[in-house]
C-alpha positions in Angstrom: 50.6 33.7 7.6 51.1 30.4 5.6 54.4 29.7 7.7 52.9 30.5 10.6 50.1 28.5 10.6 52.2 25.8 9.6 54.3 26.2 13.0 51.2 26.5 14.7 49.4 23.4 13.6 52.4 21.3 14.7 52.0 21.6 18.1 48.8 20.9 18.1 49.1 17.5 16.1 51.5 16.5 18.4 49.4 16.5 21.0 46.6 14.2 19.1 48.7 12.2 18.0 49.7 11.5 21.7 46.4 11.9 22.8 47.3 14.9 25.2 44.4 17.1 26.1 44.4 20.4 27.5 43.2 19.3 30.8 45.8 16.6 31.0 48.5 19.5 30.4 46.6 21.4 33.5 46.3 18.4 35.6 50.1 17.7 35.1 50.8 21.8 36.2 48.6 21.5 39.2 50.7 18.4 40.2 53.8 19.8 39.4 52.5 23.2 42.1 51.9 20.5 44.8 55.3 18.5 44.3 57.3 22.0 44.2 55.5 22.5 47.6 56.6 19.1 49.0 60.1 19.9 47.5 60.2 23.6 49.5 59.2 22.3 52.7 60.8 18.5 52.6 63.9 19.2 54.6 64.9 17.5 57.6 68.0 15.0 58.3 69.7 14.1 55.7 67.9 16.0 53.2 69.7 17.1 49.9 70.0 21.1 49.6 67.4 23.2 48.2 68.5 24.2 44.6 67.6 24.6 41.5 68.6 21.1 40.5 65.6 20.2 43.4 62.8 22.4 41.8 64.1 21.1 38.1 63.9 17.5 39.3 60.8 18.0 41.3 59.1 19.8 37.7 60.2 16.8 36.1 58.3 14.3 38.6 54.9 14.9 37.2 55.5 14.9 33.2 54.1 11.4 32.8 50.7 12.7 33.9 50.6 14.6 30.4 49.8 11.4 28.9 47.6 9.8 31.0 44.5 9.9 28.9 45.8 7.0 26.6 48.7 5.2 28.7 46.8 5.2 32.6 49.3 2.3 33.5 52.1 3.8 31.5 51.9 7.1 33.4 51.8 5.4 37.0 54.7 3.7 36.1 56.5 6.6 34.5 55.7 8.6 37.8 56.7 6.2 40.1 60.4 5.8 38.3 60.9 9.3 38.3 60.0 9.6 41.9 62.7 6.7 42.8 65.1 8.0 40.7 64.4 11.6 42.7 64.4 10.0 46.5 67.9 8.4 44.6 69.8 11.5 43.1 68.5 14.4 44.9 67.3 13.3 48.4 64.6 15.7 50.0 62.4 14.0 52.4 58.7 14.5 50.0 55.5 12.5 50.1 54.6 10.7 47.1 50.6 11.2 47.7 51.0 14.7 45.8 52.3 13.0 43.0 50.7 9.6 42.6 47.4 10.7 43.9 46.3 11.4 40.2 47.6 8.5 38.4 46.4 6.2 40.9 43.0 7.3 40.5 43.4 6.8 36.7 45.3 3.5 36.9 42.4 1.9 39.0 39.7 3.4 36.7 41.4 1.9 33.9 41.4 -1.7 35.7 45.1 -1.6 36.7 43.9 -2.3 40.4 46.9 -4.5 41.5 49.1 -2.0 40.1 47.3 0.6 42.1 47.9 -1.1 45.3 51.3 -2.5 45.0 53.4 0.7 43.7 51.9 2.9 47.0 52.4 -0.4 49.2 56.0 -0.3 47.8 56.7 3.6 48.4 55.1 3.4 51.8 56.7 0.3 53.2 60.3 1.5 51.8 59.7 5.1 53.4 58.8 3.8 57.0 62.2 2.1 56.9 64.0 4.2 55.5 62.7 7.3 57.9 62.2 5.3 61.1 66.2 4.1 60.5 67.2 7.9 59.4 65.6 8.8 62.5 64.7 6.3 64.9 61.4 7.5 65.4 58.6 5.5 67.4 55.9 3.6 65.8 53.3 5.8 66.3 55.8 9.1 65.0 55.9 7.5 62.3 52.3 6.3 61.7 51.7 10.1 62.6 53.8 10.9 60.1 52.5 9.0 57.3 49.0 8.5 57.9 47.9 11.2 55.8 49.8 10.4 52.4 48.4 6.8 53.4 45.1 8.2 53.4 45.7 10.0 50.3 46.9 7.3 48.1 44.2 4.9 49.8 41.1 7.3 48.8 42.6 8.0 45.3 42.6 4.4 44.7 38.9 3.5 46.2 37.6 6.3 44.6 38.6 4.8 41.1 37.6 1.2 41.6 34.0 3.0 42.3 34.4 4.9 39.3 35.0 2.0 37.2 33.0 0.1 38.8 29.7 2.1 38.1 31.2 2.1 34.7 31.1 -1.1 34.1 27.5 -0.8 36.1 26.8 1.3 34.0 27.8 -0.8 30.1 26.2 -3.6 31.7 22.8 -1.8 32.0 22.9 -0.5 28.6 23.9 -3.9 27.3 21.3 -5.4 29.0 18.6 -2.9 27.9 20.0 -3.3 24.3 19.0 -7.3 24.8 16.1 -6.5 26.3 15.0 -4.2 23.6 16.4 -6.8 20.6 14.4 -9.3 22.3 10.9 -7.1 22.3 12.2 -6.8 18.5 12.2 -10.1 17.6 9.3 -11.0 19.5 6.9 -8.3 17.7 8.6 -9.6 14.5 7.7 -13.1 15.8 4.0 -12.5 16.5 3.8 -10.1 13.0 4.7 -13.2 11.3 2.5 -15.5 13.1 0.0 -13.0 12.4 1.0 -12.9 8.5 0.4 -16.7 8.6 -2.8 -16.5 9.9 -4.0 -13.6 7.6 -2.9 -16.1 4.3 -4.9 -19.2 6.0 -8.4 -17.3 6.5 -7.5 -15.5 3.3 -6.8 -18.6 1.2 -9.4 -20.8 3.1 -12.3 -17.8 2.2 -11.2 -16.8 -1.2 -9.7 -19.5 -2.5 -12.3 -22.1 -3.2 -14.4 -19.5 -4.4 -12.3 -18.0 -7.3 -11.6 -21.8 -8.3 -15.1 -22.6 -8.5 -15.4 -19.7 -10.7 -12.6 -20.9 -12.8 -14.7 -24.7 -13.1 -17.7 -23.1 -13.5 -17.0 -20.9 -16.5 -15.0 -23.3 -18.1 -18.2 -25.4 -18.0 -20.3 -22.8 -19.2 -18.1 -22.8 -22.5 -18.2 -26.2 -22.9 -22.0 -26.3 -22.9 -21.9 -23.2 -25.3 -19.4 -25.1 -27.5 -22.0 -27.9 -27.2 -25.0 -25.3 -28.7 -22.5 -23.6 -31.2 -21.9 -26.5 -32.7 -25.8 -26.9 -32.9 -25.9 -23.9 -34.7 -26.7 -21.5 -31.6 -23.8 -19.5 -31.9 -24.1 -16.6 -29.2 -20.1 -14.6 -29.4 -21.1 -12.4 -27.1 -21.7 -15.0 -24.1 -18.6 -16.4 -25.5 -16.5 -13.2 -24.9 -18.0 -12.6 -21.4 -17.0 -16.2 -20.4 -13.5 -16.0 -21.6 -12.9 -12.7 -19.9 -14.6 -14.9 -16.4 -12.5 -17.5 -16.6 -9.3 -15.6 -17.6 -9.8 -13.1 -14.8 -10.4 -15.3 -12.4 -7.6 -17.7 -13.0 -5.2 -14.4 -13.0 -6.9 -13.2 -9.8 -5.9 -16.3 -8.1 -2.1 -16.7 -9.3 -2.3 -12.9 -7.9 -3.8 -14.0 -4.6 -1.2 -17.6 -4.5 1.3 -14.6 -5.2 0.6 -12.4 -1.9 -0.1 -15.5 0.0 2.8 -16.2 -0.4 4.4 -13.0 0.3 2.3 -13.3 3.8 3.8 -16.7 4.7 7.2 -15.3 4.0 9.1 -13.5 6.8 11.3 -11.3 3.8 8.6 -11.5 1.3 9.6 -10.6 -2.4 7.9 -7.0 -3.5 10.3 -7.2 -7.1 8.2 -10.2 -8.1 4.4 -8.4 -7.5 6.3 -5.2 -9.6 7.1 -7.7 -12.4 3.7 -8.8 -12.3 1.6 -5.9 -12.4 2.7 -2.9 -14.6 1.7 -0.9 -17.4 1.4 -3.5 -20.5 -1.1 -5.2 -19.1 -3.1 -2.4 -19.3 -4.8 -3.2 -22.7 -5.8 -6.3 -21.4 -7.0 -4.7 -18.8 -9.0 -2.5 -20.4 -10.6 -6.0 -22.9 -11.4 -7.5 -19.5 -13.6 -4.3 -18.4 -15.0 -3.7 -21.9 -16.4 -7.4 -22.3 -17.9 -6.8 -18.4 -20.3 -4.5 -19.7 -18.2 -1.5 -19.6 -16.6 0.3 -22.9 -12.9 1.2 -22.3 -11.3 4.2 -24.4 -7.4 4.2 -23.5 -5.6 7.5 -24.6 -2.0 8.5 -25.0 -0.5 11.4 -25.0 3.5 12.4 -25.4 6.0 9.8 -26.7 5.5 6.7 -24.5 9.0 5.7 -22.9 9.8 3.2 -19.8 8.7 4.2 -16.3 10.3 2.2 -13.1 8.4 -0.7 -12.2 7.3 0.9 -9.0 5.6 3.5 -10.6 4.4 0.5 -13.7 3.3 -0.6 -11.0 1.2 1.9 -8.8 -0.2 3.5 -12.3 -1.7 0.1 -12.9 -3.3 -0.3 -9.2 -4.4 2.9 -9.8 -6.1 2.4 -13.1 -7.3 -1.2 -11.9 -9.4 0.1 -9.1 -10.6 3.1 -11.4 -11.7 1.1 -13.9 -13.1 -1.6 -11.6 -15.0 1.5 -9.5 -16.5 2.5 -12.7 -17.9 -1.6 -13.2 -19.2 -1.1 -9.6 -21.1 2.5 -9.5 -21.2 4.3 -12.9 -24.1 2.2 -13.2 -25.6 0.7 -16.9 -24.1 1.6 -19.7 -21.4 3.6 -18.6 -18.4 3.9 -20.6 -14.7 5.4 -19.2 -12.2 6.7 -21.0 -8.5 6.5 -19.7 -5.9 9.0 -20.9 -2.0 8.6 -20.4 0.4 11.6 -20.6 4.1 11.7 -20.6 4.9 14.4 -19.4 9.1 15.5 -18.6 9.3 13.8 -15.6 5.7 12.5 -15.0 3.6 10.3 -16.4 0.0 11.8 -16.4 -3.0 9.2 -15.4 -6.4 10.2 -16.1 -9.6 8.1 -15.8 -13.1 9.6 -16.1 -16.7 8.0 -16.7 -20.3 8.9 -17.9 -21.9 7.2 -15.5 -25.2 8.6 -14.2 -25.6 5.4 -11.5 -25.8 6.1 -7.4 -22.5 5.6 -7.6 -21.7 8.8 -9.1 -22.5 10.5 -6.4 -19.6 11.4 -4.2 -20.4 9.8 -1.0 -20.8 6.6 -2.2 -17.5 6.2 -3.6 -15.5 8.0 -1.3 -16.9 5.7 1.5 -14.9 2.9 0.6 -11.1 2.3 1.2 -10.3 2.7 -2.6 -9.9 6.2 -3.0 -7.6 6.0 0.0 -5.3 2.9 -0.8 -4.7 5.0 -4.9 -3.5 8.3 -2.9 -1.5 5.9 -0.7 0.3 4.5 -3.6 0.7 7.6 -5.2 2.3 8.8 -2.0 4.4 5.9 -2.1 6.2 7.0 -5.1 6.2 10.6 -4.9 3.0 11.6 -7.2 0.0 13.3 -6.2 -3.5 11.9 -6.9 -7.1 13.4 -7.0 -10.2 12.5 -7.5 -14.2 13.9 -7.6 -17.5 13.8 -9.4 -17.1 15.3 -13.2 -18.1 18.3 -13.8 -21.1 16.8 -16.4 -21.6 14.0 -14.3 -19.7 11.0 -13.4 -16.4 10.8 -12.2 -12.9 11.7 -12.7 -9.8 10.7 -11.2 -6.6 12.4 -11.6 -2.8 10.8 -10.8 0.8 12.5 -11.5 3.5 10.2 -10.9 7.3 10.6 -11.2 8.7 8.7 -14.8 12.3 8.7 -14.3 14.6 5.9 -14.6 14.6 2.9 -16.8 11.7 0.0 -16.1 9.0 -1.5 -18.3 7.7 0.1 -21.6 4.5 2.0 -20.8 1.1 1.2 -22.9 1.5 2.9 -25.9 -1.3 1.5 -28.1 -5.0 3.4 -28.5 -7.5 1.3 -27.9 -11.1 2.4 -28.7 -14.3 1.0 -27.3 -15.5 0.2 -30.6 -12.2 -2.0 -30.7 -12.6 -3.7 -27.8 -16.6 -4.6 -28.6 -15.6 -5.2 -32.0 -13.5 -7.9 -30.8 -15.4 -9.3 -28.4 -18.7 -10.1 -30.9 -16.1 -11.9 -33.3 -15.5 -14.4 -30.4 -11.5 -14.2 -29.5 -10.0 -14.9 -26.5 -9.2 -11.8 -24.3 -5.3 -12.0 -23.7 -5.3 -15.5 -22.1 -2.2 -15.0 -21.3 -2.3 -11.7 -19.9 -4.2 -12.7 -16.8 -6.9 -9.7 -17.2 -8.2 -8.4 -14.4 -12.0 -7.6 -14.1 -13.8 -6.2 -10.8 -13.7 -10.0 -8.9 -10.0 -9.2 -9.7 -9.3 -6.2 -8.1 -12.1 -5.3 -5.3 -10.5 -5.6 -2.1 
């Protein structure tokens, strides 16, 4: 069967390679009927005898047709020789419309018009003279004679120029929809931008001041506290909770100068926000909420290893807004503990509080947008997220993520609320240079 195949496949190449389809090789047949018709009945004076030298010659006429898919010109020309070489060497008295009809049609479809019209012109001019001196017929014999191959060759050639002609309608349309549509495109992406720019003016023009005032004001606030300390008022509690202001707040506007300008760009950079936000600044983080007035407890379990910085990045969101939801309605004296598990494949994120505030309650928090932008993100990266009122009050909120490929190095530290208070009363800084975020950092 090998062999065979082999034989069988040749053919077949051929045929591609030459760009001969099937319906070529049946268009060229059906020709070739209609010339061996011509040849039976194209007798007369002078005409050759009918042999088999005739019907051979007369198969040969119409071979060029097999190829007229990739050469249109080629196979008008290669017709037309034949046919001259036929009326030369074996002289029956035949119409060339049977046999030119076809590549007529494609030569004017394929924009060959002047070649269209000339060859016919040619065949038609040369067989009026040649018949009318064979048999000094009368004009109108003659045009009798020949009017309907004229017609023929006339209606194969019309009927291509329409054909190409609706064509080329028909590109131009598309090209011009293809414009039109580029140019609804670019003027959407025009007026997204514009709208981008506007978005960063009111945002920057409303927030802006604001968090800087913050900034001045709580750096004044330690000055005058520096001012009583040195009076021997020492107080390292208000201490703690000004450094955490004015750390948070200048972080919270490099954030916000960040996304600004992100808006005002038309290709904005996302790796530079991922760089930004991931999960080691989670401890500080979790200072910055602690010296707010609500005790942190971060958790790990499994053996920490690097996550991608999209997902450094989305775990972080996520615990932000948890964490800054538990500021905003565990009420007094809540306290949260955040647990994260590496898991094969996932990293585990897990934030619950004790909070018996209003805000516990489920309708409160799930009435804000949230809850909704941390299943978002989660969505974004292929995790799952969940979240609900505890089971002994409070709240709990549940994310799985993917932790494949290489990124930042997750938090792997514990850090206990006793820690993070014990820290505060002796008066450090909270990670100045870790930009903590605190709720006026993350509530939007």
């Amino acid at each position: 069967m090998g062999p065979l195949n082999g034989v069988a496949t040749r053919p077949r190449q051929l045929l591609q390679a030459l760009g001969i389809r099937w319906i070529d090789v049946g268009a060229a047949a059906l020709v070739t009927v209609l010339v061996e018709l011509n040849v039976v009945v194209g007798g007369g004076p002078g005409a050759a005898p009918l042999n088999a030298v005739a019907y051979v010659f007369g198969a040969a006429l119409a071979l060029p047709i097999i190829v007229r898919r990739r050469w249109p010109l080629g196979s008008l020309i290669g017709c037309s020789v034949l046919l001259f070489l036929y009326y030369t060497l074996d002289r029956r008295n035949i119409s060339p419309a049977p046999l030119l009809c076809l590549p007529l049609y494609d030569a004017a479809v394929a924009g060959y018009l002047a070649a269209a019209i000339a060859i016919p012109a040619f065949y038609m001019s040369v067989g009026l003279f040649v018949v009318g001196a064979s048999t000094h017929s009368g004009l109108v014999a003659l045009l009798a004679e020949f009017l309907p191959g004229i017609a023929v060759l006339f209606l194969a050639v019309m009927l291509g120029e329409v054909v190409r002609s609706r064509r080329a309608l028909a590109a131009e349309t598309a090209d011009r929809l293809r414009l039109a549509s580029e140019e609804r495109e670019a003027e959407a992406g025009r007026r997204v931008a514009e709208e981008r720019l506007r978005i960063a003016r009111e945002l920057h023009d409303t927030v802006a001041h604001s968090m800087a005032t913050i900034t001045v004001q709580a750096g004044s606030a330690l000055h005058v506290l520096g001012l009583s300390e040195k009076a021997g008022r020492p107080d390292g509690n208000l201490r703690s909770a000004l450094l955490a202001i004015r750390e948070t707040s200048k972080g919270a506007l490099t954030e916000m100068r960040a996304t600004l300008g992100q808006l005002r760009n038309e290709t904005p950079d996302e790796s530079a926000e991922l760089r930004e936000a991931g999960l080691e600044r989670l401890p500080a983080l979790c200072e910055a909420v602690t010296a707010a007035g609500a005790p942190v407890t971060l958790t790990t379990e499994g053996q920490p290893r690097p996550v991608s910085p999209a997902v450094g990045h989305t775990a972080y969101r996520i615990l932000q807004e948890s964490l800054t939801n538990v500021l905003r309605h565990a009420g007094a004296q809540a306290r949260a503990a955040v647990c994260l598990t590496y898991e094969p494949g996932a990293l585990g994120i897990r934030v619950a509080d004790d909070g018996n505030g209003p805000g516990t309650a489920a309708g409160d928090q799930l009435s804000g947008h949230g809850l909704t932008g941390m299943a978002e993100r989660a969505a974004a990266v292929g995790g799952s997220f969940s979240a609900a009122a505890g089971s002994d009050g409070g709240f709990v909120v549940v994310a799985r993520l993917p932790a494949a490929g290489p990124g930042q190095p997750a938090a792997g530290q514990t850090t206990g609320a006793g820690d993070a208070t014990a820290e505060s009363a002796t008066g450090q800084d909270a990670a100045p240079g870790a930009a903590p975020a605190s709720a006026a950092d993350v509530a939007r």
